[in-house]
N, C-alpha and C positions, 0 to 999 in steps of 0.2 A: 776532582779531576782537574789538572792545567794542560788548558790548550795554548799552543802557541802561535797560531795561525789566528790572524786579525779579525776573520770574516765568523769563525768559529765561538772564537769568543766572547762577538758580539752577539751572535746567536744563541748559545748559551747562557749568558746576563738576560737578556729577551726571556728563554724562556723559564729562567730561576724567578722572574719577576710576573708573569702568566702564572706559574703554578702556585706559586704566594699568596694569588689575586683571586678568590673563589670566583668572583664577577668575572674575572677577567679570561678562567681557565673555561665558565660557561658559554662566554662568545668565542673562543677560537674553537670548543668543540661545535657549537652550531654552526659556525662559518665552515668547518672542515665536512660535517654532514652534506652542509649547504653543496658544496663542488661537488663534491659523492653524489648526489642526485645529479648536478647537472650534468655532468661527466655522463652519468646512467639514461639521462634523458636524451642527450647528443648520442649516443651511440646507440638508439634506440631510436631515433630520427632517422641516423645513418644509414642501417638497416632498412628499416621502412622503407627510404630512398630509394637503396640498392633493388630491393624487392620491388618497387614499382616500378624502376629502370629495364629488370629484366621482362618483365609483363608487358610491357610496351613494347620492348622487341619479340617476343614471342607475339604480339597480337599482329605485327607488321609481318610477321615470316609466315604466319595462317595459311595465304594465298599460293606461295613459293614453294613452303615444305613437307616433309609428311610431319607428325606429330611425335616419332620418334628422334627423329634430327631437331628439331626447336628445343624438343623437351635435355638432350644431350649438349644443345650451344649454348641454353641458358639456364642450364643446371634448376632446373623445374621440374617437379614430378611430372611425370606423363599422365596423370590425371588432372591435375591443372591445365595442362594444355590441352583435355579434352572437353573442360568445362569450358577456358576460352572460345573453343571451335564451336560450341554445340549455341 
């Protein structure tokens, strides 16, 4: 294949000289797993986050609301928000 774009090219050379490299084709696949995990960990973090964000505003609304309005503002089962109450 001829590429004609600079950036392409070099990328290509790059990875004609990785796949050449048995060594070299085994560290860019572990490095490429490597993000895949932490890609999966960060978004798995994230989550988590979110999930304890909304818990904490439903634990604050307890006093204010009934348990079908918290459980519809913070998109929480209505069973979780009965376990918070209880």
């Amino acid at each position: 294949m001829h590429y004609t774009h600079p950036p392409v090219q070099k990328a290509y050379a790059l990875l004609q000289q990785i796949s050449a490299d048995q060594n070299a084709r085994q560290m860019a696949e572990m490095r490429e797993r490597a993000l895949i995990n932490e890609l999966s960990m960060l978004a798995d973090a994230k989550e988590e986050g979110i999930e304890e964000g909304k818990l904490a505003v439903a634990r604050a609304l307890l006093d204010v609301l009934d348990d079908q309005t918290i459980a519809l503002k913070t998109e929480l089962p209505i069973e979780t928000i009965k376990e918070l109450r209880a």
